[in-house]
N, C-alpha and C positions, 0 to 999 in steps of 0.2 A: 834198662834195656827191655825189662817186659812191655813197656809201653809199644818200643820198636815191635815187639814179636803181634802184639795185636793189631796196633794200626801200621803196618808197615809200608807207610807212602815218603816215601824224600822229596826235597824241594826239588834237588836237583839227583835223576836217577843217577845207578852206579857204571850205569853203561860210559858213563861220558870220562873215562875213567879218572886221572886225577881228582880232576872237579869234583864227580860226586863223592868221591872218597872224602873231602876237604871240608864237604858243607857239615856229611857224620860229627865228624872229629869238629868242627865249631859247635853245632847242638849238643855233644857231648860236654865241652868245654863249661858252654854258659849252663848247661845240668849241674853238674859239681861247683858251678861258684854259684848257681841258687840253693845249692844244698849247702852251701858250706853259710851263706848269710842266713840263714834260716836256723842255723842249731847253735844250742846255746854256748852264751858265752865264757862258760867254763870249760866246756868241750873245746872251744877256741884254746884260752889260755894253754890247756894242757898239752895240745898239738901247736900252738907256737901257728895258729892261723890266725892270716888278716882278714876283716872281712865286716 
């Protein structure tokens, strides 16, 4: 989320409410499964991720 804090531009503002709430919470989503395909595969095994 530091990323957020410097460039802080959304695809879709948070005015629109639902909406923009939804896009956050998707970019957040595919952040943590490119975090999680990126570390290794011991760190995998030991937390029981797929990936």
């Amino acid at each position: 989320m530091i990323g957020y804090a410097v460039f802080p531009f959304d695809l879709i503002p948070d005015f629109f409410s639902l909406i923009g709430i939804v896009d956050d919470v998707m970019i957040f989503g595919i952040v943590v499964n490119w975090l999680i395909q990126l570390s290794p595969e011991t760190l995998k095994e030991r937390h029981k991720l797929k990936g």
